[in-house]
C-alpha positions in Angstrom: 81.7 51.6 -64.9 83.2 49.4 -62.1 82.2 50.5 -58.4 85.8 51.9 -58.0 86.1 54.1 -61.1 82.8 55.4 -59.9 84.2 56.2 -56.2 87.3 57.5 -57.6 85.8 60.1 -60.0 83.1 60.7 -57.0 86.5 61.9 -55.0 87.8 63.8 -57.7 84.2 66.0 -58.2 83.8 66.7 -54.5 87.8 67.6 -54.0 87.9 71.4 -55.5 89.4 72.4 -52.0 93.0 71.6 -52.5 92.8 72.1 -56.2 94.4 68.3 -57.2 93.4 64.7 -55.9 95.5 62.6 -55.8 92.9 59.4 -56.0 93.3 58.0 -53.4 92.3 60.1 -50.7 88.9 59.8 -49.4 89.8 62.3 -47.1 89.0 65.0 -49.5 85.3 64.1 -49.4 83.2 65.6 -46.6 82.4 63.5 -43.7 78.1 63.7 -44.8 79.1 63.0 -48.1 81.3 60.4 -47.9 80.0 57.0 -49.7 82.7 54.5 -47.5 81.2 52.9 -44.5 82.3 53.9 -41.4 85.5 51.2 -40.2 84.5 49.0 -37.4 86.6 48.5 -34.4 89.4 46.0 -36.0 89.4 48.3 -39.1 90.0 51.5 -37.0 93.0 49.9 -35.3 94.4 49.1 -39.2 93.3 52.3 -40.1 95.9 53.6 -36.8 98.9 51.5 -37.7 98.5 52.9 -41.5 98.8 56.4 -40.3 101.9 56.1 -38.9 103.8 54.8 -41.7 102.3 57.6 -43.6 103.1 60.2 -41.4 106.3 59.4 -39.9 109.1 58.6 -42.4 111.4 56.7 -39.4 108.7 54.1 -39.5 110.1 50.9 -40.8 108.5 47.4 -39.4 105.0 46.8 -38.3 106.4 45.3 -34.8 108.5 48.0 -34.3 105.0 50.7 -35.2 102.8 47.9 -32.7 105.7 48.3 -29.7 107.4 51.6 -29.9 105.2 54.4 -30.7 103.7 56.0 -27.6 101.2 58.1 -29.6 99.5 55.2 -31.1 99.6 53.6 -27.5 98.3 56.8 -26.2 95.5 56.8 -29.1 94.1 53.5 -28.6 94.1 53.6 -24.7 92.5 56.9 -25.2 89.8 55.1 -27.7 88.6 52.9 -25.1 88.6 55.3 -22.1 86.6 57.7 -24.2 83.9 54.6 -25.2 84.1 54.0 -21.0 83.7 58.4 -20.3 80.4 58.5 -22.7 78.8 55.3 -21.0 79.7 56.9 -17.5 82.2 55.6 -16.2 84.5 58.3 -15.5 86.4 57.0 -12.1 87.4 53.9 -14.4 88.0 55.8 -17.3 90.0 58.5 -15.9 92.1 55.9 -14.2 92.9 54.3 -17.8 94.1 57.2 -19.1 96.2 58.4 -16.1 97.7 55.1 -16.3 98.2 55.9 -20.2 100.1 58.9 -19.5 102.4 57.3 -16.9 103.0 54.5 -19.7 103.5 57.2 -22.0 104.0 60.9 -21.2 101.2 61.9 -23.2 97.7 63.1 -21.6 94.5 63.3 -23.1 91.4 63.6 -20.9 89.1 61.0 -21.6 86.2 63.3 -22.8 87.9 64.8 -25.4 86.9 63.9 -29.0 89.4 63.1 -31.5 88.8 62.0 -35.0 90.3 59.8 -37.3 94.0 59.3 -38.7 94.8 61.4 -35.8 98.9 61.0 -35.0 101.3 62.0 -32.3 105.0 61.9 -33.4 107.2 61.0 -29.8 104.3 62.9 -28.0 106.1 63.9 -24.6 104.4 66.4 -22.9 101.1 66.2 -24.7 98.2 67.5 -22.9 94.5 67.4 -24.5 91.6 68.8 -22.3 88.4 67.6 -21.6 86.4 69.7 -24.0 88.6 70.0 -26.8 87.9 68.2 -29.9 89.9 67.3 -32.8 89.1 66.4 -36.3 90.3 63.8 -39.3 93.9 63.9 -40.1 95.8 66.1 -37.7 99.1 65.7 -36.6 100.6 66.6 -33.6 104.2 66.8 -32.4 105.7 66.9 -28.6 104.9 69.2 -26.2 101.6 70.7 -27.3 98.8 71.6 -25.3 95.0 71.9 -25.7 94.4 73.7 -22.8 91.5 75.6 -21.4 91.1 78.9 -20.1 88.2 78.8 -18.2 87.1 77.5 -14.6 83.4 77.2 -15.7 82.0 73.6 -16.5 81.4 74.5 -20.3 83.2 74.4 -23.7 87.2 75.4 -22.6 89.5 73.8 -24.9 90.1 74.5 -28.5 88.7 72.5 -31.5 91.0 71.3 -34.2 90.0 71.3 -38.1 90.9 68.2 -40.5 94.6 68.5 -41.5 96.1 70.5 -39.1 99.8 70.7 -38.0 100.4 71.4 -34.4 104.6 71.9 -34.4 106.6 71.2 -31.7 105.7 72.7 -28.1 103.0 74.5 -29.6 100.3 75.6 -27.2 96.2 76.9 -27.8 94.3 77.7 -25.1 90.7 78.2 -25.1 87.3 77.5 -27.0 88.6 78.5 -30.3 89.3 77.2 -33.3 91.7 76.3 -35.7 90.4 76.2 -38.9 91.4 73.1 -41.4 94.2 72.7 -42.9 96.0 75.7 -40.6 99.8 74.6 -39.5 100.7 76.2 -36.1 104.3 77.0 -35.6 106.7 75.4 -33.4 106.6 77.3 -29.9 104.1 79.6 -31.1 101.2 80.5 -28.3 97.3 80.1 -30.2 94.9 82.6 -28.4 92.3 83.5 -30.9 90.7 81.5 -33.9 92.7 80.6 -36.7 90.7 80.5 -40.2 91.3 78.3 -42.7 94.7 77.5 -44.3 96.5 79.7 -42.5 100.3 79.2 -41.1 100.4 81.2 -37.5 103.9 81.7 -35.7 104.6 83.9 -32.9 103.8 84.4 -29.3 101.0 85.3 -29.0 100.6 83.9 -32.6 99.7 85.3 -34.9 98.3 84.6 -39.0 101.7 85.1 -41.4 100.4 83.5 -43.9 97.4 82.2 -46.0 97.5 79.4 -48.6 95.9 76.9 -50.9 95.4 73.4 -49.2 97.3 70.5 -49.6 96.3 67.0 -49.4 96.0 66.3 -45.9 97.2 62.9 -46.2 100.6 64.1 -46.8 101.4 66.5 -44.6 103.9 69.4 -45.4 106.3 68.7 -42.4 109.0 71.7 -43.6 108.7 73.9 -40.8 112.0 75.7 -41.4 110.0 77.8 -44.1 107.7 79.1 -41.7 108.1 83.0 -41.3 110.6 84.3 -39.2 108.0 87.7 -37.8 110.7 89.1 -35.2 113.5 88.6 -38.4 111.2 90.3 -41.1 109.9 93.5 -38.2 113.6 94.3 -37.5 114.7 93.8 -41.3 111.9 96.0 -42.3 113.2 99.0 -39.5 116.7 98.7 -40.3 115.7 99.2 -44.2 113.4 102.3 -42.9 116.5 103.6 -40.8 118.9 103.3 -43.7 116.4 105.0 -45.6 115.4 107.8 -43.4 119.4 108.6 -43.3 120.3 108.1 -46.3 117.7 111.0 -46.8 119.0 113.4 -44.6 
């Protein structure tokens, strides 16, 4: 058995989660169990570039990924003020990412942790606190916010599973978490921990539905499917109305 074969039915063993591999996605594994090596500097910067073109259909030219995405610009400038925030230097690493934001209206605090294959699509009005801390494989449109809720010097900001789906303008505030695989709703307000595979719309938002994991390296970007909760409460009154009338 060649070394691939072997990895590839490794994957397929350890990948009961979303019910199908699909064979090529090491992502399934768990980070402890994972046989790969972990990608060096040069690899993480390939690793980057491939993201986008998997994530963002309107990708079509390597020059035009290197020069006119600002959330892999944001990413990488981000990926060497963090490496400057955990060696202590905060003045010049805070300074590189407020010079990041100005360059491209995305703003991530240099301590925050983020993970791998980790994507911003147009990113305008992103803001990612100090403490919050994001896993493998999210993705992450304009206007959402990591934001804390706390003055205390502690844990304030959410923490974001692998393969999550932060929609447009969405906003969570506070040390909770969103479990992996959740997809949070365009607009929707995230106060309280999300579990697993669960889609939450709403202000404040709240779970609508639960549902069987898909590969997180193909994102489902449908968001017009989500539930419509004010539609559904007001359809389900007028039914009880027509009902209770009907009756009399």
């Amino acid at each position: 058995m060649s070394e691939t074969q072997g990895l590839s039915q490794f994957i397929a063993a350890a990948c009961p989660r979303c019910g199908v591999c699909c064979a090529d996605c090491e992502t399934c594994l768990p980070p402890e169990a994972c046989p790969m090596p972990q990608p060096n500097f040069f690899q993480r910067l390939r690793e980057d570039v491939q993201t986008v073109f998997a994530k963002d259909p309107a990708a079509r030219s390597l020059i035009e990924v290197l020069t006119c995405y600002p959330g892999l610009h944001a990413i990488w400038t981000h990926r060497v003020a963090h490496a400057l925030w955990t060696r202590g230097w905060h003045f010049l690493a805070r300074w590189l990412s407020h010079i990041s934001r100005g360059l491209t209206g995305i703003e991530i605090h240099p301590g925050a942790q983020i993970g791998r294959r980790f994507f911003i699509d147009h990113g305008m009005g992103v803001v990612i606190g100090e403490t919050a801390e994001i896993a493998d494989d999210v993705l992450m449109y304009k206007g959402v916010v990591l934001g804390g809720v706390s003055l205390e010097k502690t844990k304030r900001h959410p923490t974001i599973g692998n393969g999550v789906i932060l929609g447009t303008n969405a906003i969570v505030l506070g040390p909770i978490t969103v479990g992996d695989g959740a997809r949070i709703g365009s607009g929707s307000v995230v106060v309280k921990a999300v579990p697993n595979c669960a889609t939450v719309v709403g202000i404040p938002g709240r779970v609508v539905k639960l549902h069987g994991v898909a590969c997180r390296r193909k994102p489902d970007l449908h968001h017009e499917q989500l539930p419509d909760m004010v539609a559904d409460t007001i359809r389900d009154l007028t039914r009880r109305i027509e009902a209770l009338e009907n009756a009399a």
